[in-house]
BASEKE-823136 format. One record per residue: z, x, y of N, C-alpha, C in turn; residue number from 1; residue in one letter. Coordinates in steps of 0.02 Angstrom, whole numbers, padded with zeros to 5 digits. Layout:
N
ATOM      n_z      n_x      n_y     ca_z     ca_x     ca_y      c_z      c_x      c_y   resi   resn
ATOM        Z        X        Y        Z        X        Y        Z        X        Y    NUM      a
...
//
This chain:
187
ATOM      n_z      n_x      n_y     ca_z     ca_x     ca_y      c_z      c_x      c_y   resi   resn
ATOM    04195   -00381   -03726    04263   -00397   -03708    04298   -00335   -03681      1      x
ATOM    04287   -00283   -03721    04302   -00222   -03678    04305   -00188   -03634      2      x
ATOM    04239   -00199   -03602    04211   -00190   -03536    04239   -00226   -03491      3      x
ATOM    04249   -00284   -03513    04278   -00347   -03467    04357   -00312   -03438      4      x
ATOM    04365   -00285   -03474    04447   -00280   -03477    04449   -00196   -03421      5      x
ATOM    04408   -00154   -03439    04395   -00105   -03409    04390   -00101   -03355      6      x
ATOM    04328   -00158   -03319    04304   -00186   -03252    04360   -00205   -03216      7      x
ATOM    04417   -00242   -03255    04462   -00274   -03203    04503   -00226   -03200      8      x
ATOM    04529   -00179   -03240    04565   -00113   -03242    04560   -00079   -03188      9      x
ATOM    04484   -00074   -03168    04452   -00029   -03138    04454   -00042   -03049     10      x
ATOM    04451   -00129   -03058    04463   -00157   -02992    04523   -00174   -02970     11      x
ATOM    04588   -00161   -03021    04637   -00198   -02989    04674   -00109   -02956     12      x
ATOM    04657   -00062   -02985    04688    00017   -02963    04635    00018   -02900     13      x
ATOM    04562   -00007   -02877    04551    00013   -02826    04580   -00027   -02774     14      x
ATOM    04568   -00089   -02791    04595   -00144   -02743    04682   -00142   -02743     15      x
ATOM    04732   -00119   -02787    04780   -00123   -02784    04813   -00020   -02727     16      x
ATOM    04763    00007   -02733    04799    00072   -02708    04742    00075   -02613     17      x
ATOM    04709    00015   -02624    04652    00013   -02560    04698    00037   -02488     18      x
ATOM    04747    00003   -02473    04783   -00011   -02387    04793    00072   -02397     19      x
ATOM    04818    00124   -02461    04837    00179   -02443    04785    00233   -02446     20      x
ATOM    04737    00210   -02488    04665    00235   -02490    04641    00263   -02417     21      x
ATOM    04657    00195   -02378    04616    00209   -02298    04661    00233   -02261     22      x
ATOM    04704    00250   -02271    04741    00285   -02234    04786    00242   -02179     23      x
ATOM    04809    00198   -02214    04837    00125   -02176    04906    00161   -02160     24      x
ATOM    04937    00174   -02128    05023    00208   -02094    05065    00153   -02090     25      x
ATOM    05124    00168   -02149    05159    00109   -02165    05209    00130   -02104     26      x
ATOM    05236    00061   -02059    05289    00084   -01993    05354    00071   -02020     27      x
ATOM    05357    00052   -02095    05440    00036   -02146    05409    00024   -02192     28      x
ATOM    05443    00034   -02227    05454    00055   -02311    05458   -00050   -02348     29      x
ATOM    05399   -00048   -02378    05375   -00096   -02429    05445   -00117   -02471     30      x
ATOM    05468   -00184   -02480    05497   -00222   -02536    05433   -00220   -02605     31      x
ATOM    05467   -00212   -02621    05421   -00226   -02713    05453   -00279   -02730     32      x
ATOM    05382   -00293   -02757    05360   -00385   -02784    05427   -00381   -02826     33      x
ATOM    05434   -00436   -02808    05500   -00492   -02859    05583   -00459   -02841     34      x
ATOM    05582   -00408   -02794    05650   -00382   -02785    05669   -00427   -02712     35      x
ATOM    05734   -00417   -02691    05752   -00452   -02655    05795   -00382   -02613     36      x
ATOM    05804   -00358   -02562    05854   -00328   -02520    05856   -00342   -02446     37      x
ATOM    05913   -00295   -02449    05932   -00292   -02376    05904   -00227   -02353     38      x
ATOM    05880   -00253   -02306    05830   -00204   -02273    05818   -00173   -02193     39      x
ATOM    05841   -00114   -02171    05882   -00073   -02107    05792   -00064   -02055     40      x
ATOM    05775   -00110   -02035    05686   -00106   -01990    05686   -00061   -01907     41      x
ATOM    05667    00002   -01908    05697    00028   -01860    05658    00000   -01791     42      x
ATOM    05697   -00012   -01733    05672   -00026   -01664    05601   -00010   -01662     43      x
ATOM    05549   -00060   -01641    05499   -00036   -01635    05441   -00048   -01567     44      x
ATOM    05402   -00025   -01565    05347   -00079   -01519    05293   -00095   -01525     45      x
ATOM    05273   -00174   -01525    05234   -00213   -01551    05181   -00242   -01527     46      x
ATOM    05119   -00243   -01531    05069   -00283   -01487    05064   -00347   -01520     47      x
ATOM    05096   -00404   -01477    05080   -00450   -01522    05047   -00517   -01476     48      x
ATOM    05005   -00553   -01527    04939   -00620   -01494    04981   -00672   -01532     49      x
ATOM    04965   -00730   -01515    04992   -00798   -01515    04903   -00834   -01525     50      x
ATOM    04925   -00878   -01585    04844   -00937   -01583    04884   -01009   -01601     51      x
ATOM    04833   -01042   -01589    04868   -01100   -01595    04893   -01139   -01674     52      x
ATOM    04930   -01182   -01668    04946   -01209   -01754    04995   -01152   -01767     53      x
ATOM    04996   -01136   -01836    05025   -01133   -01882    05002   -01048   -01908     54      x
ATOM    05022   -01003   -01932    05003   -00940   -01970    04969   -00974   -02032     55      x
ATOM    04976   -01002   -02068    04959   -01047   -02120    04894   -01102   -02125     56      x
ATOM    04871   -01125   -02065    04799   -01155   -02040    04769   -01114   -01983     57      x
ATOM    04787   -01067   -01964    04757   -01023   -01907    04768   -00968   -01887     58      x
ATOM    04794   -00916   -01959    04778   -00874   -01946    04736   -00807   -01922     59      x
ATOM    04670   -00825   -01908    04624   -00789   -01872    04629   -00785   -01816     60      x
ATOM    04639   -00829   -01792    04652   -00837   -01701    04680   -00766   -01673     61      x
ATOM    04760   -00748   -01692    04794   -00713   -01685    04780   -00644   -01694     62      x
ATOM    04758   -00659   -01762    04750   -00593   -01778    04653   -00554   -01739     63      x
ATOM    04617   -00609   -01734    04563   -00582   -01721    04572   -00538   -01633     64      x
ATOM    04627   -00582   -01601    04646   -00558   -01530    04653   -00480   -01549     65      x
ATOM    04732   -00447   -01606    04736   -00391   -01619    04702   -00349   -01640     66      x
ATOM    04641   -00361   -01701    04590   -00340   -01710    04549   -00319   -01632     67      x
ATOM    04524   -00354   -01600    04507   -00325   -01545    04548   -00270   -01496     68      x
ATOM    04613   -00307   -01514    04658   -00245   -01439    04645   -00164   -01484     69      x
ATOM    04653   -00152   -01555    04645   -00107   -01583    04610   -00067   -01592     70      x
ATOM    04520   -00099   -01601    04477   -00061   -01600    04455   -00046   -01508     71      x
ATOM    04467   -00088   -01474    04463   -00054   -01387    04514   -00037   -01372     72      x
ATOM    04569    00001   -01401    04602    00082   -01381    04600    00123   -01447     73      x
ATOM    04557    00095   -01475    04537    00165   -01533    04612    00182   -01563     74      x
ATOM    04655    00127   -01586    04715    00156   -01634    04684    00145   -01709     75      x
ATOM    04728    00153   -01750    04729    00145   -01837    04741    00096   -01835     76      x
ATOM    04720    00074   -01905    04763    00011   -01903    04848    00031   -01966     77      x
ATOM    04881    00004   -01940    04929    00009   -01971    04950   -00055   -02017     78      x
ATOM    05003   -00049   -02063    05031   -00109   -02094    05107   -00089   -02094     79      x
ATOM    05151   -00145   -02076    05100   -00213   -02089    05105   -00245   -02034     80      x
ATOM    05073   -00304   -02045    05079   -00361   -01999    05152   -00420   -01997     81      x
ATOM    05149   -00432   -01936    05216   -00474   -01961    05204   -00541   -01923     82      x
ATOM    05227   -00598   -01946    05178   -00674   -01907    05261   -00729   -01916     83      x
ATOM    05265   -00729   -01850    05317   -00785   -01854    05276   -00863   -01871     84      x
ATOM    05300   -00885   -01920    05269   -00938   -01945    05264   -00984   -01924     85      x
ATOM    05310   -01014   -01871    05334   -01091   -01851    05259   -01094   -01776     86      x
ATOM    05268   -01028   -01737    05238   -01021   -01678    05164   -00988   -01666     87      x
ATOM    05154   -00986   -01724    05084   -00905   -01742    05077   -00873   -01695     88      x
ATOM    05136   -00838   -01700    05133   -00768   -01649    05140   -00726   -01709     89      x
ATOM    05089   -00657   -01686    05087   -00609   -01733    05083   -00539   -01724     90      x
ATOM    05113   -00511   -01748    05136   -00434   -01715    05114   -00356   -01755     91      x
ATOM    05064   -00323   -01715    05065   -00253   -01751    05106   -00201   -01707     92      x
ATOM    05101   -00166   -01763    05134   -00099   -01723    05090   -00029   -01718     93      x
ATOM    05073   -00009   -01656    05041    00032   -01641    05057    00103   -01660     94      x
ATOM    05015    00157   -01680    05052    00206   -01717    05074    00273   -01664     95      x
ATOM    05065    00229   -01590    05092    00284   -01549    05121    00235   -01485     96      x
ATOM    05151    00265   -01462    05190    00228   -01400    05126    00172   -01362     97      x
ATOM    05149    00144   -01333    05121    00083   -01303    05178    00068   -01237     98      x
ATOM    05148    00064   -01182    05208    00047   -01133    05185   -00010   -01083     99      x
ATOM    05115   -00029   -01081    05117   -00084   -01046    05069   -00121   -01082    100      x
ATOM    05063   -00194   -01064    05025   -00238   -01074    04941   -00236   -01054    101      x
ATOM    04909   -00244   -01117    04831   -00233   -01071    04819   -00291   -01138    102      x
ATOM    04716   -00294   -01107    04727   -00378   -01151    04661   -00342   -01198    103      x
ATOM    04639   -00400   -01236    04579   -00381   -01276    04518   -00422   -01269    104      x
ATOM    04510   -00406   -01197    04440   -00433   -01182    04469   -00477   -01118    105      x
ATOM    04455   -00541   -01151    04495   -00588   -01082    04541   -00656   -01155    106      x
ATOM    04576   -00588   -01222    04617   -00647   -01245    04687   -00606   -01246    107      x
ATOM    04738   -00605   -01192    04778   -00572   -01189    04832   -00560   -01270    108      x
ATOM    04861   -00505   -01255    04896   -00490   -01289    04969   -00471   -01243    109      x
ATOM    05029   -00459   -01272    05077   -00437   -01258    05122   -00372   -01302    110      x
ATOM    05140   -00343   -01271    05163   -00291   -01288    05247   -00307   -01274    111      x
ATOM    05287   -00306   -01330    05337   -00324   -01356    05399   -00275   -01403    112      x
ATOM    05451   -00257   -01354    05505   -00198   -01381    05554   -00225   -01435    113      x
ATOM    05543   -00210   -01499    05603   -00238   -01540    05658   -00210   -01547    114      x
ATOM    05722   -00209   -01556    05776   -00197   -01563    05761   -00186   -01653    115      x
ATOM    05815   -00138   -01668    05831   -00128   -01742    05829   -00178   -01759    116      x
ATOM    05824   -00200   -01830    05829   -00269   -01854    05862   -00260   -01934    117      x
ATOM    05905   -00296   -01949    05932   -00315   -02024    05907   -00359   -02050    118      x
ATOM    05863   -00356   -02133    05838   -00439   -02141    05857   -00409   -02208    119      x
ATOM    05878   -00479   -02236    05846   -00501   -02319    05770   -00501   -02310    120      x
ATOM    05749   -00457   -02375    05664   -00447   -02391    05659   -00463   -02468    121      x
ATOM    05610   -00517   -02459    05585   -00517   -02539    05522   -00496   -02532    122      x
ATOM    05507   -00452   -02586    05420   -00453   -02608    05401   -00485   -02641    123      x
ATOM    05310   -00502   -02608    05300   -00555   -02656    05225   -00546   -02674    124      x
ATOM    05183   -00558   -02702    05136   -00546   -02735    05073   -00618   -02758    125      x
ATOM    05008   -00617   -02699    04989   -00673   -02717    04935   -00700   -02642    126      x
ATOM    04942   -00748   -02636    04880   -00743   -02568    04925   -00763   -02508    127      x
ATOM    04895   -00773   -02444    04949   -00778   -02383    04943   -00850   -02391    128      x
ATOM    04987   -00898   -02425    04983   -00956   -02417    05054   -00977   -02403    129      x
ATOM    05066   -01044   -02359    05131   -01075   -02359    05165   -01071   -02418    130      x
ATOM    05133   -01092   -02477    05165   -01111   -02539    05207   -01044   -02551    131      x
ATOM    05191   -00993   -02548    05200   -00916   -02561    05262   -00909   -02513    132      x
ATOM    05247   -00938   -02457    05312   -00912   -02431    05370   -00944   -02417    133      x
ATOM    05357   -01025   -02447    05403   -01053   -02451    05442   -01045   -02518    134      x
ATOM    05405   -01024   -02568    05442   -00977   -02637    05474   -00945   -02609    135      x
ATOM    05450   -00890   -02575    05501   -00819   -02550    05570   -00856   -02503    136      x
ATOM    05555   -00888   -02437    05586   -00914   -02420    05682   -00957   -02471    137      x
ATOM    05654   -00999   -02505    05687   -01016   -02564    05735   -00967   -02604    138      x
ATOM    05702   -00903   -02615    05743   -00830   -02642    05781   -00808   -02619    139      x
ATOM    05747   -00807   -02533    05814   -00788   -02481    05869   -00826   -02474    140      x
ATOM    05855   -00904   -02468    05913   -00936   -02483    05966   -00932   -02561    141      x
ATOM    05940   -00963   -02597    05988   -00943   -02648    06015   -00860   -02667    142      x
ATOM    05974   -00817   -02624    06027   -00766   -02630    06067   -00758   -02555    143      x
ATOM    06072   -00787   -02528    06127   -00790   -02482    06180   -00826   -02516    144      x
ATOM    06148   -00891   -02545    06221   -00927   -02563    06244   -00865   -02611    145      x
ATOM    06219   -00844   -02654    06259   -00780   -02682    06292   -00719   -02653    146      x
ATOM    06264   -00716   -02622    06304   -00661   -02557    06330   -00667   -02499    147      x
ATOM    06410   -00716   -02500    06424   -00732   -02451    06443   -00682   -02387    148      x
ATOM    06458   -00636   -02390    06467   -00567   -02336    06381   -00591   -02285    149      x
ATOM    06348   -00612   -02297    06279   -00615   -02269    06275   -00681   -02226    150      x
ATOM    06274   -00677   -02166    06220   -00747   -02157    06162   -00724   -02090    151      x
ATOM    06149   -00801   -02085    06075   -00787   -02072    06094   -00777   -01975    152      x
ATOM    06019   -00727   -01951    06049   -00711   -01884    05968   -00723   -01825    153      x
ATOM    05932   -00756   -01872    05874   -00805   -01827    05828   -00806   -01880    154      x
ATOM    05761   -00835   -01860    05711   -00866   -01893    05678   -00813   -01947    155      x
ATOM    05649   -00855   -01999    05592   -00800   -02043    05538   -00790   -02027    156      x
ATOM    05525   -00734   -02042    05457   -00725   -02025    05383   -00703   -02110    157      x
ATOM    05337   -00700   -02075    05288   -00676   -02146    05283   -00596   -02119    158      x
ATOM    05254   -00568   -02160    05273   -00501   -02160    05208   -00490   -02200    159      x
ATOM    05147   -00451   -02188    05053   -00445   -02219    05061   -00380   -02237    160      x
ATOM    05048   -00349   -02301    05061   -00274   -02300    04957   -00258   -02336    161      x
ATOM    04941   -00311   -02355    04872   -00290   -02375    04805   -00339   -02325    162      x
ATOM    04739   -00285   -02317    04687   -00299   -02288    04661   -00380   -02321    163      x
ATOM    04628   -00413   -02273    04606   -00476   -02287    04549   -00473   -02356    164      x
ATOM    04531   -00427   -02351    04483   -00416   -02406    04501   -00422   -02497    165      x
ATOM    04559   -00407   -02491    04603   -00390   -02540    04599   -00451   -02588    166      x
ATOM    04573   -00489   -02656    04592   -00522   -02683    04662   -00552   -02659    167      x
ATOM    04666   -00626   -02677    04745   -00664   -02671    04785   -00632   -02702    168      x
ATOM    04762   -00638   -02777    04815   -00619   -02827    04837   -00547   -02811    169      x
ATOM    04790   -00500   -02784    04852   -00441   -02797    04859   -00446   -02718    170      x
ATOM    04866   -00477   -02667    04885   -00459   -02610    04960   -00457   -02608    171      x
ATOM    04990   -00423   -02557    05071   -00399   -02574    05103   -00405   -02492    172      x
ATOM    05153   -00449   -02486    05177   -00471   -02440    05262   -00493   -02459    173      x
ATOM    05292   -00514   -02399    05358   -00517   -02390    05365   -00587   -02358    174      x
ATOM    05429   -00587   -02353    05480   -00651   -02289    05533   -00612   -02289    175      x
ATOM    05544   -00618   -02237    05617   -00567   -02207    05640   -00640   -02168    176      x
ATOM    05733   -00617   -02162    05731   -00669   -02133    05800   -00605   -02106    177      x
ATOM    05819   -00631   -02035    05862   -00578   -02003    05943   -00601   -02014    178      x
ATOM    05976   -00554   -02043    06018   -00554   -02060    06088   -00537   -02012    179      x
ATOM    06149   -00548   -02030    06228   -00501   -02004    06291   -00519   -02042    180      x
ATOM    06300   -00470   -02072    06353   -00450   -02105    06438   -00498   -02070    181      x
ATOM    06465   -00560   -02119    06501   -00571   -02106    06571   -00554   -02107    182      x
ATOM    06622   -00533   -02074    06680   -00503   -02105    06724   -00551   -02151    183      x
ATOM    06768   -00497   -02183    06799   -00529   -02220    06844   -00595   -02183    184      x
ATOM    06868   -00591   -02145    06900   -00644   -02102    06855   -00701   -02086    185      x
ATOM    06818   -00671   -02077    06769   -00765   -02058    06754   -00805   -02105    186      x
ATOM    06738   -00770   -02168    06729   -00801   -02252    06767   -00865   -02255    187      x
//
C-alpha cells in the first residue's frame, strides 16, 4: 500500500511539473485551479488552423495542422493553446515574431494579430472535455451576476495549458471569456 501511494506521488510531481520540465514558454501567466479572475492578456500573434466540428469531437484536426506548422519552422512549442469552441479554430503563439502567412504542408494555417484582451479566467483542473468547460463556463457566469461593473465583450473560448500526454485528471486548463468594465452610469 505504500508503494502504491509513493508511485502515484512520484507520478503526479513528474506529470504535474512536465509542460515546465520541457521547457514549454508560458506567453501569460496561468489561472490556478478553482480561482476565478480578471485577467490583463497582452496583444499577441497567433498561428491559428480551423478543423471541422466542434474542439470537443475534433480536436486533432486543428491542432495536428499546428503541430506541423511548428515543427517545419523549427519553433518551441509554447503554452498555451487557445480553441474557440463553437468554430474549432485554434490558436498558438509563436515564441518569436511571425509576419506572414505560410501553410503546413498543403493544410493552411493563418497567422492572426490579437489586440490586448480583458477576460474573466477560471482554472480548471481535469481532461479537455465539454463537460469541463461547461462547469468553468457556468463560474464565469454566476460570477458576473456577482460582479456587476463587468459584462461580457464576445465569445468564450478553451484555453490548453498541458501536453496531450498528460493524464485527464491532472491536466490544467481555463475558459476565459472577454470582458469590459461597465461604468457606473450604465449600471
Amino acid at each position: 500500500m505504500f508503494k502504491k501511494h509513493i508511485m502515484s506521488l512520484v507520478a503526479m510531481a513528474v506529470f504535474g511539473i512536465a509542460p515546465y520540465a520541457f521547457g514549454f514558454e508560458a506567453m501569460y501567466e496561468r489561472t490556478d485551479v478553482g480561482e476565478i479572475e480578471v485577467k490583463n492578456i497582452p496583444a499577441l500573434t497567433a498561428v491559428q488552423a480551423s478543423g471541422d466540428g466542434t474542439v470537443f469531437d475534433n480536436i486533432s484536426e486543428p491542432f495536428k495542422k499546428l503541430f506541423r506548422y511548428v515543427r517545419s519552422h523549427d519553433y518551441a512549442f509554447t503554452v498555451p493553446l487557445e480553441a474557440d469552441t463553437a468554430d474549432n479554430r485554434m490558436r498558438y503563439y509563436p515564441p518569436r515574431a511571425v509576419t506572414s502567412a505560410a501553410s503546413a504542408g498543403d493544410e493552411p494555417v493563418e497567422v492572426v494579430s490579437l489586440p490586448p484582451r480583458k477576460v474573466v479566467s477560471v482554472g480548471l483542473r481535469g481532461s479537455y472535455s465539454q463537460k469541463l468547460y461547461e462547469k468553468g463556463l457556468t463560474s464565469i457566469e454566476e460570477w458576473l451576476e456577482e460582479n456587476p461593473e463587468w459584462e461580457e465583450a464576445g465569445p468564450p473560448y478553451k484555453v490548453f495549458w498541458d501536453p496531450i500526454w498528460i493524464p485527464g485528471f491532472l491536466k490544467k486548463s481555463e475558459v476565459h471569456l472577454p470582458v469590459r468594465e461597465v461604468s457606473a452610469v450604465d449600471r
